[in-house]
N, C-alpha and C positions, 0 to 999 in steps of 0.2 A: 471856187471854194465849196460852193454845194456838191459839186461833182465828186472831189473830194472826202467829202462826207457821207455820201452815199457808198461811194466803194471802200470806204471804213466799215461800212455798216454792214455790208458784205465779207467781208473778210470776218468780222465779228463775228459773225453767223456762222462761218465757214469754221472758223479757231474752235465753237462753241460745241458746232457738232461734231466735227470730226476728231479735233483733238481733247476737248475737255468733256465730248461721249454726253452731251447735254440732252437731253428731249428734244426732239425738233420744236414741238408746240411750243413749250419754253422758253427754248433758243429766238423763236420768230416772238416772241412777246417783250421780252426781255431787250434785241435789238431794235425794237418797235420804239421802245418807249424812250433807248439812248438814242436812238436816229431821231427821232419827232425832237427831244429836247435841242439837241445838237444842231438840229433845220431851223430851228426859235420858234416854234409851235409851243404858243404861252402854256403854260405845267394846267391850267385847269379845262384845258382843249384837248388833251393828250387822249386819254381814257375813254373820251365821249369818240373823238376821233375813230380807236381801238376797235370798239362796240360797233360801230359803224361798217367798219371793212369787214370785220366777223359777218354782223347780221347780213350786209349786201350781198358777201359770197355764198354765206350758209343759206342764204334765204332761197336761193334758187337751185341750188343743186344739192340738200341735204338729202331731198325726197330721192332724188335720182338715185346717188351713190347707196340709198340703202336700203332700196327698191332692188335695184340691181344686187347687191348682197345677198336677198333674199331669193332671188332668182337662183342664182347660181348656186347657193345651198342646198336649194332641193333637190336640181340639176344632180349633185354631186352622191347628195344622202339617196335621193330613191332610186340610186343604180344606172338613171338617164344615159351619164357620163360612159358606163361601163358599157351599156347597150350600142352606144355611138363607137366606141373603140372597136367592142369586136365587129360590127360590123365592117366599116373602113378597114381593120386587116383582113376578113373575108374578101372583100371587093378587090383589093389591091394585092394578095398573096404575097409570097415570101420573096417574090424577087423585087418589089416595090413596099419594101417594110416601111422603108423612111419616108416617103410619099404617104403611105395610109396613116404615119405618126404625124406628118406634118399636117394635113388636111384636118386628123382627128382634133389636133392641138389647137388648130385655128376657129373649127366649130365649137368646141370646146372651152375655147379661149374667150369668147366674146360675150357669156355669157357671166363667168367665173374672174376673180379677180386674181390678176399673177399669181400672190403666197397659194392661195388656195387650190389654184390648177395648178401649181408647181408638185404641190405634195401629192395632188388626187395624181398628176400623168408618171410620177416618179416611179410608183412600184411598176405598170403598166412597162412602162420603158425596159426595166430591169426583168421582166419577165420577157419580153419577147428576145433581151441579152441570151438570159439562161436557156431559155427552149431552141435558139436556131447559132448560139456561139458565136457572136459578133460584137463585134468593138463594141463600147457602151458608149462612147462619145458620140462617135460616129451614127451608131443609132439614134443615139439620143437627141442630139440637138438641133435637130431640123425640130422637131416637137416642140421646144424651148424656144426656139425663133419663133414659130407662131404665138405663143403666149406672150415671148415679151412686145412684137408687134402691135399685138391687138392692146394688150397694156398701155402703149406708147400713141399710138396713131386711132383709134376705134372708140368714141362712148358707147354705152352708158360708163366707161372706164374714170377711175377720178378725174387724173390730170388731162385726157381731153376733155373730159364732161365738162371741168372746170373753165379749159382755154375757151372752148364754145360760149359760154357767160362773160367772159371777161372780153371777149372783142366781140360780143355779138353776133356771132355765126351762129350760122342754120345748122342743128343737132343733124338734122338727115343729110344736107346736102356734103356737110364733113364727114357724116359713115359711108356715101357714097366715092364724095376722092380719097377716102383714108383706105377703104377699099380695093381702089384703085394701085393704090402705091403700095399697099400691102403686100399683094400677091408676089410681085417682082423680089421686093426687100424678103421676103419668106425663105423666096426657093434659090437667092443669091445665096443667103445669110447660113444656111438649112444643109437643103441635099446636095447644092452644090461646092459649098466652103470643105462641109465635113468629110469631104472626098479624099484630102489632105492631112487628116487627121486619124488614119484608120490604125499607124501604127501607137499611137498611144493607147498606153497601158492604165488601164482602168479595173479598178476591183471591187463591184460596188460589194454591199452588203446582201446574203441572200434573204436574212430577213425581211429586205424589202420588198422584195419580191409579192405582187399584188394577189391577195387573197380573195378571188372573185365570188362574187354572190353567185348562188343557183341558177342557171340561167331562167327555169321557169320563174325566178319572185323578178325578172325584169323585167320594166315597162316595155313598150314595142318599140321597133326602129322609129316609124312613124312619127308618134306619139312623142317619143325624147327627140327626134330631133327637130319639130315644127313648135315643142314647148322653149326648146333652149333659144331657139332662133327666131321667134316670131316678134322678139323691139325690135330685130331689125329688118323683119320682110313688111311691119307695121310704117317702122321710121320711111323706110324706101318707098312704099306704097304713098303713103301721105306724102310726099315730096315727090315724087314723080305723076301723081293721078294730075293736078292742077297745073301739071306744064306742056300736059295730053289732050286733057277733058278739059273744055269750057265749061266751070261753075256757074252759076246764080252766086250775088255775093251773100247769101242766107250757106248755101254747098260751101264756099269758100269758108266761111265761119265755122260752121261744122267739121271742114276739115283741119282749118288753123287750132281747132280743139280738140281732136282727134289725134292731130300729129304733133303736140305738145309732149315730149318725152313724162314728162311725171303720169302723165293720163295713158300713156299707153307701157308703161312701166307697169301701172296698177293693174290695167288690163292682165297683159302678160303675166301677175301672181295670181290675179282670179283663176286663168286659166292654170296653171301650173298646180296648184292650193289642190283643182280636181283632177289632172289626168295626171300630174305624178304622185299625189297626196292621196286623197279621198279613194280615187280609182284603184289604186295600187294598194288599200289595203291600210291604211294610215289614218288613227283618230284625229281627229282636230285638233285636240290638246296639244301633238307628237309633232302634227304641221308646224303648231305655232313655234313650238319648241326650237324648233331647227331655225324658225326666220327667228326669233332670239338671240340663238348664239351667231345667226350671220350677221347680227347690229353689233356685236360684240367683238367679232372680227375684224371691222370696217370701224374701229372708234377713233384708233390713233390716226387714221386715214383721218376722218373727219376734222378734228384735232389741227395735225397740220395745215389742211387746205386752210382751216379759219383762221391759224396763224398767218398764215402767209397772204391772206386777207387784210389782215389786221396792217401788215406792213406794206401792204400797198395802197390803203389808203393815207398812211404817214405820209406816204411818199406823195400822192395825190395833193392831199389837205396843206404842206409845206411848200408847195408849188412847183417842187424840184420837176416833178415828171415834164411840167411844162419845158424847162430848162436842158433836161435830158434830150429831150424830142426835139427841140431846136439844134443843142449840137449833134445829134446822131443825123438829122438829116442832111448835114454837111457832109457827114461821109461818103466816099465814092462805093460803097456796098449797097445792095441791093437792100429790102428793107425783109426781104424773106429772106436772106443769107444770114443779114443782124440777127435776127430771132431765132434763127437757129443755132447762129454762133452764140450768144450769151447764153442761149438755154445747154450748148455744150460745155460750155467753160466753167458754170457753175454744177453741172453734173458731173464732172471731171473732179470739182473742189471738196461736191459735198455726198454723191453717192445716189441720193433719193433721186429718182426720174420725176417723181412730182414734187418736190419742192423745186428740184430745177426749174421746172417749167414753169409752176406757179410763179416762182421769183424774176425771170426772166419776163413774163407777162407784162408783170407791174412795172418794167422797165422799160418795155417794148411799147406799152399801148399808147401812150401820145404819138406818136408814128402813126398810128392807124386814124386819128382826127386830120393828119394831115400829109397824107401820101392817099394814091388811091392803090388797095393794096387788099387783096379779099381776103376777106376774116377767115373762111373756112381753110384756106391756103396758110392764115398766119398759123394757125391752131396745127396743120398737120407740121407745119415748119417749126417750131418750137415743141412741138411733141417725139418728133424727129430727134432734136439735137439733145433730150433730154435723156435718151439714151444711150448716148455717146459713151465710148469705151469705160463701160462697168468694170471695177479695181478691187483692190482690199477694202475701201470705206465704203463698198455697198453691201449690203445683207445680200441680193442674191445671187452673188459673185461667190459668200463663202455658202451658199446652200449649193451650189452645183459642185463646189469644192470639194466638200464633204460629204453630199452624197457618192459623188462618183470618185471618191478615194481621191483625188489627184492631186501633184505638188502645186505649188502655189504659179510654177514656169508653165507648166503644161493649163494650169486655168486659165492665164493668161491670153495662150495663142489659140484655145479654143473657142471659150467664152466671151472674154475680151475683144475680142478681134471678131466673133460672132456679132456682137453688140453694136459694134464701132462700122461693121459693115450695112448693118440694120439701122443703122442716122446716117450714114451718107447715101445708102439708095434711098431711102426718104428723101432728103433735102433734095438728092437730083428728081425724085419721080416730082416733088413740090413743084420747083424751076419749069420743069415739061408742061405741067399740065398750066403753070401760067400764061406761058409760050403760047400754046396752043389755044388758051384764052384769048390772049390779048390778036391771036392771026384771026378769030372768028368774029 
């Protein structure tokens, strides 16, 4: 009967957003409070309940997700972004355009969150259409695979930052296999899908056609690109020195502090605040301005993670998740297959790749008290499935739409089927690298 109720509670969710266009935040509140009633979670437990999955989720990864915001703002405002582009098309010339977009997008990507690098690599794409007369898709989309990649599989990103909190994985040792399974799912997903795609007809707009800064007012190659990238030559450092180097445990201490993501998030804006800010010409007022409007960017983000918070501790506090993990592990699936598959089914239902995953989380993690099953593994694996064949009900399904003119058939076999390529070479690079685990 519980079970039941839960996948009522899901479908609710699902009815709320997609067809009654609900607020996610809302929607995740609102099913919170009819699931907890519904599970017999007494009416004045409900709310204290609520507070609780909020504060546990926000507690730990508020700092990240708008740390990271601010990162990738300045990235974008003090030209960084521009400096990293043209160089990667110098490096790689005209016969390897989609290689220099793909690369650009994925350095680019991991700093910057999807909307945000979606709109910054848009005009950039559209210009290099106009200058050398080549399909816009086909250029385009290897670029777009990187970003939604690193989106899906990479912290400081929400929905992994989040999965990494919620099953207790190590922030670096997941940048390192999401890493890993990135590069594959990139260049399947990218320069190799869009090979297939050249005779579609695409018109974009020339106004979007990117209006480059001066090149003397931009920062150096150097400079942008060791500011955008350094949480994660930090992350990888801190997580690979202690499995090289023999500590003292004072060394060890130091480094478990060091390689704390919020601590070296902060790092990374100290450093960012002076060689893209201060260096580059930038009053302090104008820095702060910009990490401003990046918390303002990243609200609703916030927003839904604490909903989706909020409904997994319903589900916790009611006892169901116990109940759930018992029959799920009955099933003849793998436990990374399960996480990947509910995280696809509900991004199939609902559009969001992180409320998918979030919601799947909550569903998934009693499995992980009682399977032995690696956390940094779960997180790529439902990060994975949370980007499963993007549709009509995802926002960036209609932003590629309508930037690149195209009917709603031709989004489908591009984008779509881009997407849906990019979670299933995940979930197999997952499976591999288990493999490979469990042979060593």
């Amino acid at each position: 009967m519980h079970l039941l109720l839960v996948l009522f509670g899901i479908l609710f969710l699902v009815v709320l957003i997609s067809w009654g266009k609900v607020n996610a935040f809302l929607a995740f509140l609102v099913v919170s409070i009819v699931t907890g009633l519904l599970l017999g979670i007494p009416f004045d437990r409900i709310a204290g309940t609520m507070y609780k999955g909020i504060g546990d989720t926000l507690g730990q990864l508020a700092i990240v997700i708008v740390l990271g915001a601010m990162l990738g703002k300045i990235v974008a405002e003090s030209g960084a972004a521009q400096r990293i582009a043209m160089t990667m098309m110098a490096a790689f010339g005209e016969k390897k355009i989609q290689w220099a977009l793909m690369v650009t997008g994925f350095i680019i990507g991991i700093p910057l969150f999807y909307n945000v690098g979606f709109v910054l690599m848009i005009p950039l794409i559209f210009s290099v259409v106009y200058k050398y007369k080549l399909p816009a898709v086909y250029i385009g989309l290897p670029m777009l695979a990187s970003l939604s990649v690193t989106h899906g599989f990479l912290p400081p990103h929400p929905s992994p930052a989040a999965l990494v909190g919620q099953f207790h994985a190590n922030m670096g040792k997941t940048l390192l296999y999401g890493m890993t399974i990135a590069i594959p799912a990139i260049i399947l997903a990218g320069p190799v899908y869009s090979r297939t795609l050249k005779h579609i007809v695409s018109s974009p707009l020339e106004g979007l056609v990117a209006k480059d800064r001066p090149v003397e007012q931009l920062p150096g190659m150097g400079t942008s690109l060791l500011t955008a990238l350094l949480p994660v030559l930090l992350l990888m450092l801190t997580t690979l020195l202690p499995m090289f180097v023999h500590l003292s445990p004072e060394g060890r201490s130091v480094m478990a502090f060091l390689g704390d993501p919020s601590i070296i998030l902060i790092l990374a804006i100290g450093v960012a605040t002076y060689t893209l800010g201060i260096r580059c010409g930038m009053a302090i007022p104008r820095v702060m301005h910009i990490y401003e409007e990046a918390v303002k960017d990243i609200a609703v983000i916030l927003l839904i993670v604490a909903g989706a918070g909020a409904l997994k501790e319903i589900l916790t506090e009611s006892g169901v998740s116990k109940e759930i993990g018992a029959v799920l592990q009955g099933w003849p699936i793998h436990p990374l297959v399960l996480g990947w598959l509910m995280a696809a089914i509900i991004r199939v239902c609902l559009g969001s790749a992180t409320v998918a995953g979030l919601t799947a989380a909550g569903i998934i993690l009693p499995l992980m008290n009682r399977m032995h099953v690696d956390p940094n593994l779960m997180v790529l694996s439902v990060g994975a499935g949370s980007l499963m064949f993007s549709h009509v009900n995802d926002s960036g399904f209609w932003l590629f739409k309508e930037y690149f003119n195209l009917s709603i058939k031709d989004t489908i076999r591009s984008w779509s089927i881009m997407e849906t390529i990019v979670s299933l070479v995940g979930l197999a690079g997952v499976l591999l690298l288990n493999y490979l685990m469990i042979l060593l």
